[in-house]
VOFI-919462 format. One record per residue (C-alpha): x, y, z; residue in three letters. Coordinates in nm, 3 decimals. Layout:
REM VOFI-919462
[r [X Y Z] ala]
...
//
This chain:
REM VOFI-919462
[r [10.342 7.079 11.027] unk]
[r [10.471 7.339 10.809] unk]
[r [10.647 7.635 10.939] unk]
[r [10.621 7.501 11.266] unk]
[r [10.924 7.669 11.425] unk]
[r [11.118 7.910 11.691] unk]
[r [10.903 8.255 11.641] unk]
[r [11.055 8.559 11.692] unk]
[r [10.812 8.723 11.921] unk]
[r [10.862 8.630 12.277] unk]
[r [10.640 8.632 12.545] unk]
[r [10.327 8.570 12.248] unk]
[r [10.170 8.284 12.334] unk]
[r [9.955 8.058 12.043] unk]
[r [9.756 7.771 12.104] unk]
[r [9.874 7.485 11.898] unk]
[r [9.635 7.427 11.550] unk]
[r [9.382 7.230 11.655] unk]
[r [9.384 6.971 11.309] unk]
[r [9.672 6.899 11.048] unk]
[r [9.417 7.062 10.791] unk]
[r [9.496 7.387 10.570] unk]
[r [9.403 7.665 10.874] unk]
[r [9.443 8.064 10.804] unk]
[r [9.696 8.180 11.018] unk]
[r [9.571 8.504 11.171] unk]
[r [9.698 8.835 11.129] unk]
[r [10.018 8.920 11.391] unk]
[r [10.182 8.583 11.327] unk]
[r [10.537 8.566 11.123] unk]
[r [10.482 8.164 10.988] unk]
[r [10.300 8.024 10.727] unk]
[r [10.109 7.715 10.762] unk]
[r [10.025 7.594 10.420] unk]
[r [9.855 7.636 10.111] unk]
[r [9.623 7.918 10.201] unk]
[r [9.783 8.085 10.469] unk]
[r [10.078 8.150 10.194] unk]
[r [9.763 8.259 9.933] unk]
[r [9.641 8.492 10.203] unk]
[r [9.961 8.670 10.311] unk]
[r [10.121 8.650 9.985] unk]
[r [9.946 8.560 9.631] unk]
[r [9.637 8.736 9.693] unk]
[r [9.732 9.109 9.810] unk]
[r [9.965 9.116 9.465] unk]
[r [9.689 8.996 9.247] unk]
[r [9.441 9.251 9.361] unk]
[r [9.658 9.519 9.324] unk]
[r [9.580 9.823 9.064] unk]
[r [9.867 9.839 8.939] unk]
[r [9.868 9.441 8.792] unk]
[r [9.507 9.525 8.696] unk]
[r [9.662 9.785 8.459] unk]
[r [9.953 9.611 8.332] unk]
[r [9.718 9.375 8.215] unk]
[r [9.474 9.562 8.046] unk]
[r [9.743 9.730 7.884] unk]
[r [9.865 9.384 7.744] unk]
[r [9.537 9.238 7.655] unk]
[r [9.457 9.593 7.463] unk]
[r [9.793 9.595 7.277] unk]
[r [9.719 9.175 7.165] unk]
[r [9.389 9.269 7.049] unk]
[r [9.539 9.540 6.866] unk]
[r [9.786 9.373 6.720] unk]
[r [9.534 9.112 6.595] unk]
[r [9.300 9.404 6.478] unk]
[r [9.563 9.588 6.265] unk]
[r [9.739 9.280 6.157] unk]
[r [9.402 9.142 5.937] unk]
[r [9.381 9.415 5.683] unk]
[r [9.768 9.410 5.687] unk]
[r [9.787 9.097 5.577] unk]
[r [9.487 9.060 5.395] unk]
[r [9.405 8.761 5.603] unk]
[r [9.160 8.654 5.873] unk]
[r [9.434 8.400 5.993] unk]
[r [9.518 8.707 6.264] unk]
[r [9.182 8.736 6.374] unk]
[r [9.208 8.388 6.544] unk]
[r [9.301 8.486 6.921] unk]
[r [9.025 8.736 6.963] unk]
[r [8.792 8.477 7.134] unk]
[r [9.098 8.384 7.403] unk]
[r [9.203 8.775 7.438] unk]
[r [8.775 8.831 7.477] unk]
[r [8.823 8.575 7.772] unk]
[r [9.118 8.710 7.924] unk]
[r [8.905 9.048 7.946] unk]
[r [8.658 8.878 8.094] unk]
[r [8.868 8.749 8.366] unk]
[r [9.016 9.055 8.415] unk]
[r [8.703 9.171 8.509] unk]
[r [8.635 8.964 8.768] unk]
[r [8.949 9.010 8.937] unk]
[r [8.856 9.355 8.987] unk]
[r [8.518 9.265 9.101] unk]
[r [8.613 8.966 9.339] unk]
[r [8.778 9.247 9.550] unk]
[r [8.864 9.108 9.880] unk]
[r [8.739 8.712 9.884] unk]
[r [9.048 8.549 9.748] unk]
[r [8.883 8.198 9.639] unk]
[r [8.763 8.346 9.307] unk]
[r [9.036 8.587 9.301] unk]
[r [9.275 8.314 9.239] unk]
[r [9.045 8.121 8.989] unk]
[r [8.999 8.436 8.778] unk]
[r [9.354 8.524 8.778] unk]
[r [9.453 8.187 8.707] unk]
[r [9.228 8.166 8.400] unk]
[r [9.319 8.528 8.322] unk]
[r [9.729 8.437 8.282] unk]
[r [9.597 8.089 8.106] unk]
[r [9.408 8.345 7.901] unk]
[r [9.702 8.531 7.821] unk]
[r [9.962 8.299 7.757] unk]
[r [9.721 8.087 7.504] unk]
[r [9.665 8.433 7.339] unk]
[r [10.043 8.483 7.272] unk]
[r [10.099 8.180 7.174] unk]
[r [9.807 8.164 6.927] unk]
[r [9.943 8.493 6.817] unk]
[r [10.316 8.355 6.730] unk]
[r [10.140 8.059 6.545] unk]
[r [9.920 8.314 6.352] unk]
[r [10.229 8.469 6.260] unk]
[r [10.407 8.212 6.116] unk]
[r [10.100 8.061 5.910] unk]
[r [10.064 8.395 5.759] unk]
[r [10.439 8.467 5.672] unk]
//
């Protein structure tokens, strides 16, 4: 079983898990036992943080920019292209913030939200070399 080990509080005593499935670990305890014990304790509590929330609505506002001022620039539509994939990364973003606490959908939506993002970039380097 993973993380099955020596723990460093003695005298705590922790009835063994009761199936090799993927169990939450319960708060107090200093191993991880799989999958979504290490979304719980780790993953989640960054990707509902304000600050990341920020940092990427920051990004997603400069890319749309970008894409915005870059069409009458360059007297093209070509830069227009990743508005739909920055539109969805918004989206997602959204629903990060509103999936507060439950971490299922919190991972989904951040998942799709970085997918989001990275497509968006690189849709914005190919722009940028059809137009050029």
């Amino acid at each position: 079983m993973e993380g099955a080990g020596p723990r460093s509080g003695a005298g705590e005593r922790t009835a063994p898990a009761e199936g090799a499935g993927d169990t939450v670990v319960p708060e107090g305890r200093d191993d991880v036992r799989g999958i979504s014990d290490l979304t719980f304790r780790v993953v989640a509590p960054y990707l509902g943080s304000p600050i990341l929330h920020k940092v990427m609505l920051v990004l997603l506002g400069l890319m749309t920019v970008a894409c915005v001022v870059a069409a009458p620039v360059r007297l093209s539509a070509l830069p227009l292209i990743p508005l739909p994939v920055l539109g969805v990364g918004f989206y997602a973003l959204r629903r990060v913030r509103a999936a507060d606490g439950d971490y299922r959908p919190l991972l989904r939506w951040s998942s799709l939200l970085f997918a989001a993002t990275l497509i968006g970039l690189w849709l914005l380097s190919v722009v940028g070399r059809w137009v050029s």
